[in-house]
C-alpha positions in Angstrom: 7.2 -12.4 -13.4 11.0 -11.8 -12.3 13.5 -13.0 -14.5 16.3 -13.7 -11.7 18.6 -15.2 -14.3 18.6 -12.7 -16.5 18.9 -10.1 -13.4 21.8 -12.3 -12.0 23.3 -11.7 -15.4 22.4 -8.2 -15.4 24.1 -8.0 -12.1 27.5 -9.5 -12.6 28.1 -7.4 -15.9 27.3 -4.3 -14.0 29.0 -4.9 -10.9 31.5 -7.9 -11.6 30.2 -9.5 -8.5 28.1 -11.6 -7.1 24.7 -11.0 -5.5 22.0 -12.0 -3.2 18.6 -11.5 -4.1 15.4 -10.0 -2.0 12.2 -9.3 -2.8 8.9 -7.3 -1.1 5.6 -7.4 -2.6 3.2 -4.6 -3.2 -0.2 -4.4 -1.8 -3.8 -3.4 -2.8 -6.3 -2.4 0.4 -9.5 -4.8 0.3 -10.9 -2.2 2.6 -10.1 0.4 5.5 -9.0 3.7 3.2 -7.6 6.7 5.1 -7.9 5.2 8.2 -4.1 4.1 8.9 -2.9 7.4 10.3 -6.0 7.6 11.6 -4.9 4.9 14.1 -8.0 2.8 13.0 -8.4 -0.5 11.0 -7.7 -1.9 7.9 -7.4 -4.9 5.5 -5.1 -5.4 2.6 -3.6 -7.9 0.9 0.4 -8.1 -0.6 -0.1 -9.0 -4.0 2.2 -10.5 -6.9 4.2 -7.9 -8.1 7.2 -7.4 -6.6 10.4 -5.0 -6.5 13.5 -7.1 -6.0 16.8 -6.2 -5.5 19.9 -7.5 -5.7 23.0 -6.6 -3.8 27.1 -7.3 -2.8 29.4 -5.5 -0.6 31.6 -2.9 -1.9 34.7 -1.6 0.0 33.7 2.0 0.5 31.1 4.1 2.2 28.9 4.6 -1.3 25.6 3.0 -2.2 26.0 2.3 -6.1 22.4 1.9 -7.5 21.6 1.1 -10.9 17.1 1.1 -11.9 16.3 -1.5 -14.6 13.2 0.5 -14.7 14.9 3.9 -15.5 17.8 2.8 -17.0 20.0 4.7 -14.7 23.2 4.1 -12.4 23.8 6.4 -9.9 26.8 7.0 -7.3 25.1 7.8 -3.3 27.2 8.3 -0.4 25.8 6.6 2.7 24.2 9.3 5.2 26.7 10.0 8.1 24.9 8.4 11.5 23.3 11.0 13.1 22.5 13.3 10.5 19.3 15.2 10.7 17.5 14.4 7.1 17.8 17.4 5.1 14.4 19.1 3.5 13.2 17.7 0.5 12.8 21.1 -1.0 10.4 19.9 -3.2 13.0 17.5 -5.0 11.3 13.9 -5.9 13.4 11.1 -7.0 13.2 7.3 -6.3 16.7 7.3 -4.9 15.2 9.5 -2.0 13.3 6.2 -1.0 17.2 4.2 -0.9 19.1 6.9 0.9 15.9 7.4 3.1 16.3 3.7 4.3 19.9 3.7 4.7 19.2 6.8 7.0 16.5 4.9 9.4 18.9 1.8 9.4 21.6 3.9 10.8 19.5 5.7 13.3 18.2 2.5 14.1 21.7 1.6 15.2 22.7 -0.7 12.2 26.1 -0.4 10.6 26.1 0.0 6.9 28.8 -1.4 4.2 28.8 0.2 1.2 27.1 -2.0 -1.6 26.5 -2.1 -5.2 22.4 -2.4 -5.8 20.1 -3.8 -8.5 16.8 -2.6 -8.5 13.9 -3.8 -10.4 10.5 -2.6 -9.9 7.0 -5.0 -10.8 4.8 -2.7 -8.9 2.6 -0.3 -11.5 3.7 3.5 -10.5 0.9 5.8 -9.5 -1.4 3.2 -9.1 -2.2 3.0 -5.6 -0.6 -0.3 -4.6 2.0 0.7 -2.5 5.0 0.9 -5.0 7.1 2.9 -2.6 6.8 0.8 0.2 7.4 -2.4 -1.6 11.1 -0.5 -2.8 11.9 0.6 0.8 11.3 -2.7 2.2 12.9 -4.6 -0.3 16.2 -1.9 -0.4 15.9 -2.3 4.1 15.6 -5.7 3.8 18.7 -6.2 1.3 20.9 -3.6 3.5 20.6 -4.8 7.0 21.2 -8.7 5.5 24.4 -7.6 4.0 25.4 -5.8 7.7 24.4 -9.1 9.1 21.4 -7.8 11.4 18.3 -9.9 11.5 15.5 -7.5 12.0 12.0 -8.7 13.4 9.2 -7.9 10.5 8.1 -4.8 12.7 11.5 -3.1 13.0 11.7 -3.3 9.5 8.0 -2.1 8.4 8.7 1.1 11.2 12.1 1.9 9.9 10.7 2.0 6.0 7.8 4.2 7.7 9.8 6.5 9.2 12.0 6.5 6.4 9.1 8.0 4.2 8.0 10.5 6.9 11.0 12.3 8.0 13.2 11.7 5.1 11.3 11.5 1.7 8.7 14.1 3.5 5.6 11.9 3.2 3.4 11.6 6.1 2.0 8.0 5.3 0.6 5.6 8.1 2.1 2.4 8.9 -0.4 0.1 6.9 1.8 -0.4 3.5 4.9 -1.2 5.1 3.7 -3.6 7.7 1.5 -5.6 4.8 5.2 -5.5 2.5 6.5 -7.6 5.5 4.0 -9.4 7.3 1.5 -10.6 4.8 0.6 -14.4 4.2 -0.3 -16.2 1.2 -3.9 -17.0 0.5 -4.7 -14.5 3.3 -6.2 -10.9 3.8 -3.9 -8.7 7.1 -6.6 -6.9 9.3 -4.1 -4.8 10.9 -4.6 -2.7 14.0 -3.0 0.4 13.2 -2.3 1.9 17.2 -1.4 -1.4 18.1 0.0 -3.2 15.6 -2.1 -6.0 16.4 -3.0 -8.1 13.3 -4.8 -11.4 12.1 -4.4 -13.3 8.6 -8.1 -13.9 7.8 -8.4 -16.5 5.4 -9.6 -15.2 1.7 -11.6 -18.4 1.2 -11.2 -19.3 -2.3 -14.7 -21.6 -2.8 -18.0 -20.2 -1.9 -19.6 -22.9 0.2 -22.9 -23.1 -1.5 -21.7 -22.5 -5.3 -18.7 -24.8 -4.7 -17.3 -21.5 -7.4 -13.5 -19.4 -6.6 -13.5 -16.1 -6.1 -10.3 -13.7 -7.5 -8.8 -10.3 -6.7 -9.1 -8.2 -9.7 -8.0 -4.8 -9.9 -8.7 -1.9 -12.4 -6.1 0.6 -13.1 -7.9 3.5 -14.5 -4.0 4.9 -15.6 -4.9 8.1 -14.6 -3.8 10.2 -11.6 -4.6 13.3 -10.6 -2.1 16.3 -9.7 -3.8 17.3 -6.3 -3.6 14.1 -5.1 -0.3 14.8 -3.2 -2.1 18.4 -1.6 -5.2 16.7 -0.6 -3.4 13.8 1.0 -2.2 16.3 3.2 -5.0 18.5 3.4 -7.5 15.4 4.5 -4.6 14.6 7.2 -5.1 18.2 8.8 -9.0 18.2 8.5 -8.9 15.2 10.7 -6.3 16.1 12.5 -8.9 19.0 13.3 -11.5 17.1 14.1 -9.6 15.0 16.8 -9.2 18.5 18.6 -12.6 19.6 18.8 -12.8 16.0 20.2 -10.7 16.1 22.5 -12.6 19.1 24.1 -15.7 16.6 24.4 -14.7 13.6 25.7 -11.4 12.4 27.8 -9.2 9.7 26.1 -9.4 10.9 22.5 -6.3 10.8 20.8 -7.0 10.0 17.1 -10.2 9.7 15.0 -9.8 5.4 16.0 -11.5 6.8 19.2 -14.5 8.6 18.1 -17.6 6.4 18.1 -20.7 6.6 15.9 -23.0 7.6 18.3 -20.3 10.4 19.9 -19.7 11.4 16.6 -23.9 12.2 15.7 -24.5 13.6 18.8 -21.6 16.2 18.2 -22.0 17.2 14.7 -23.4 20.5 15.5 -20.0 21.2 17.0 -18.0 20.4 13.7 -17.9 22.3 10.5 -19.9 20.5 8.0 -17.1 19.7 5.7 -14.7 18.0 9.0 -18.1 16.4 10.1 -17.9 14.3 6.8 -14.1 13.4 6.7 -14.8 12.2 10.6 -17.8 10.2 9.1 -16.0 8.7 6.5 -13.1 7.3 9.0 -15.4 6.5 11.9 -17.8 4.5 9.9 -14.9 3.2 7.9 -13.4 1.6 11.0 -16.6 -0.3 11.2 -17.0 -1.4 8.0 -13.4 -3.5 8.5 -14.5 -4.9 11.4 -17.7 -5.8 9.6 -15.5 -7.9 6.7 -13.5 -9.5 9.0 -16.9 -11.0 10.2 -17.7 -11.6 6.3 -15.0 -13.4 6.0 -14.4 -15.3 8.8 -18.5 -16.5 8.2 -17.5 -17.0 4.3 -20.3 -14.7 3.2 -18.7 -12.5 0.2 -22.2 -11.0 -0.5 -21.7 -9.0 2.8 -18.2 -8.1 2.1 -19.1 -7.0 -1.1 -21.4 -4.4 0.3 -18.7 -3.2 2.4 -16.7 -2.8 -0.5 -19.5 -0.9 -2.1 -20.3 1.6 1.1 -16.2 2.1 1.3 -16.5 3.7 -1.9 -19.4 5.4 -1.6 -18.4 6.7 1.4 -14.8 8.0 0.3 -16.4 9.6 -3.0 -19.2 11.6 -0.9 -17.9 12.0 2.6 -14.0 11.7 2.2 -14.2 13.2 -1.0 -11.3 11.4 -2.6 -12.3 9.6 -5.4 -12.9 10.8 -9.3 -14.7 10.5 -12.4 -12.4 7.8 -13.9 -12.7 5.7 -10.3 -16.1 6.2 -10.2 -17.2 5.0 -13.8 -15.1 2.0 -13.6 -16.8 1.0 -10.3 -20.6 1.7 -11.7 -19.4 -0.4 -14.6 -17.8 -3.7 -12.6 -21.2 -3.2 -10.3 -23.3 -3.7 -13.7 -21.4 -7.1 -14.5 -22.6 -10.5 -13.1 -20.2 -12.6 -10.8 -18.9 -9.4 -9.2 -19.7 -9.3 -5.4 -18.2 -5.5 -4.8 -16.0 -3.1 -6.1 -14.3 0.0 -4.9 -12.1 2.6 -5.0 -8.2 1.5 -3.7 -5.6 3.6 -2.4 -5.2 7.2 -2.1 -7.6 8.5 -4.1 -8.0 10.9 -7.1 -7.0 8.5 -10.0 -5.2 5.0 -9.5 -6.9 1.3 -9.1 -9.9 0.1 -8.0 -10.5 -3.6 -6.2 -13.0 -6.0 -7.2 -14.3 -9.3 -5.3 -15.5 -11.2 -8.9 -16.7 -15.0 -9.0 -13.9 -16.9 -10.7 -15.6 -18.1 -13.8 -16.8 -14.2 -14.4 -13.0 -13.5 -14.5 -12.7 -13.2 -18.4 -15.9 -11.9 -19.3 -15.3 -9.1 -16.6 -12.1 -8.2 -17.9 -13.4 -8.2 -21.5 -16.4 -6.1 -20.8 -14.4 -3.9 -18.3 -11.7 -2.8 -20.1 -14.3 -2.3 -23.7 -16.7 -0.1 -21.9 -14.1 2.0 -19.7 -12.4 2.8 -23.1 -15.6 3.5 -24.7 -16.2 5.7 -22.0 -12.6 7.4 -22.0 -11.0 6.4 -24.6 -8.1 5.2 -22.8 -7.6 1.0 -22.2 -7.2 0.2 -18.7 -5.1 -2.3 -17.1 -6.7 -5.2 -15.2 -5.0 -7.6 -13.1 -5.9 -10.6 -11.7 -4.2 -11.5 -8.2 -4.0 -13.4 -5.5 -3.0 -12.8 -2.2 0.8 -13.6 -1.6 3.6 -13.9 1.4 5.4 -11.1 2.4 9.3 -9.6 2.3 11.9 -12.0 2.2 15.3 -13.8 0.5 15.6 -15.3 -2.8 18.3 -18.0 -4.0 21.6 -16.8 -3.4 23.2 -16.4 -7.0 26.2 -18.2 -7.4 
């Protein structure tokens, strides 16, 4: 948990100012991998770690930004409105994710101060929940307050998106931004990923026969692979491919979100076995959200934990995404009683994986979890136990 005193401390003997506090949460994906800039489904949940940041005016046009996590201050000039974003060039730094921000406020319109900035990150790095998402929402959120524009939850989760598109370089879908902003406490977000259309579905807490809780638990694995980043991109394109063919087929395709089962099986002939799969994996991905939104609007967590368990399946064999590490913890959470499903979470290739366990399993699955993966590895995971919390907002004003 956030210590706001002691960052309020932190703060004023940095800065010798004032600040006002913000928060956004990270997120773990329940279900619906790879399917966001696919236009399709999916269904995560903002969960309790948090970046916050704190922040005062300054009198000048610079952005000074100090990381609690990295133990570094540095000096940023605000982007001129109307710059084009430079390339990246390769270059990878968290401060790309601040001036990124400030960029899609000011094409957005909103006037920027300068402003001294606290940031202090909760979210694991590398891990698959959305740690870059929960720092540009928190940093957007923080900025246009202190210009004094209000701006609706969407606004904000479509500037921090196409901050991380055209300015840090990565071509994410909307899904981690919106959840940052527009999650509810208690509450999975099936999200519409054209539309935007979304619905807070209820993550029950008692099964109605057992009378028992349930809990979000994840499994860090704490490894992640180096192609990660190349194979992001490279599953992007093979879909991207598959669309075209498509397209070619039937009118009124525009994204993989348009390609049914059947239109997909009568057609594979036409795709090359390897896009046939990656199409597969999204189209019958799309399905399976719609499927545990059903789950959980009828209470039955024994469905929604097969889902969970054909998601993963499906991303190790069809999407191809998934590793040795992901895979052994989610054989080993299957083998343990009170867990209802498990899968891989995220992009793939190392990271977390999500588990639907009974709440009076919670210890014993963590003990026996975390003794047979490092058996297995040698190497200790971390496992967190969540629950589902609100998105972005204000904290107490310090004083």
């Amino acid at each position: 948990m956030t210590d706001l005193n002691a960052l309020r401390s932190d703060f004023i003997d940095l800065f010798c100012s004032s600040p006002e506090f913000v928060r956004a949460p990270g997120r773990v994906n329940l279900i619906g991998e790879h399917t966001d800039y696919n236009a399709g489904f999916v269904m995560p949940a903002a969960i309790g770690f948090y970046t916050t940041v704190g922040i005062a005016s300054r009198s000048d046009r610079q952005l000074q930004v100090r990381s609690s996590n990295f133990a570094e201050t540095l000096t940023l000039s605000l982007p001129e409105p109307g710059t084009v974003p430079r390339s990246r060039g390769g270059r990878s730094h968290w401060t790309d994710y601040v001036l990124g921000v400030a960029w899609a406020l000011q094409e957005h319109g909103v006037g920027l101060r300068g402003a001294d900035l606290l940031i202090h990150g909760e979210v694991p790095l590398g891990a698959g929940l959305s740690s870059s998402a929960s720092l540009e929402v928190a940093v957007a959120l923080a900025l246009s307050r202190l210009a004094g524009v209000a701006l609706g939850r969407l606004a904000l989760a479509t500037l921090c998106q196409q901050a991380e598109n055209e300015y840090v370089g990565m071509r994410c879908g909307i899904m981690d931004q919106f959840t940052a902003v527009s999650a509810r406490a208690g509450h999975a977000l099936m999200i519409d990923c054209r539309s935007l259309e979304h619905q807070h579905l209820p993550l029950n807490p008692r099964l109605p026969a057992a009378g028992q809780p349930v809990r979000l638990v994840i499994c860090n694995t704490l490894v992640r692979h180096q192609l990660a980043g190349s194979e992001y991109s490279r599953r992007r394109e093979q879909c991207e491919q598959g669309v075209r063919t498509f397209a070619r087929i039937a009118p009124g395709i525009q994204a993989l979100r348009d390609v049914s089962p059947a239109l997909l099986q009568a057609h594979e002939s036409q795709l090359d076995p390897v896009i046939y799969r990656r199409c597969r994996h999204v189209v019958s991905e799309n399905e399976r959200v719609r499927e545990a939104a059903k789950a959980l609007v009828e209470h039955d967590l024994a469905r929604f934990g097969q889902l969970m368990r054909d998601s993963h399946r499906s991303l190790r064999d069809d999407y191809e995404v998934s590793c040795d590490e992901l895979d052994l913890m989610v054989r080993l959470a299957e083998s343990i009683d009170g867990v209802y499903g498990a899968r891989m979470t995220g992009g793939g290739f190392g990271g977390c994986t999500v588990n639907l366990v009974r709440a009076d399993a919670v210890t014993r699955f963590r003990s026996l979890i975390t003794a047979r993966y490092a058996g297995a590895t040698g190497r200790s995971p971390e496992v967190y136990v969540c629950e589902a919390v609100d998105g972005a907002g204000p904290l107490e004003r310090a004083t």
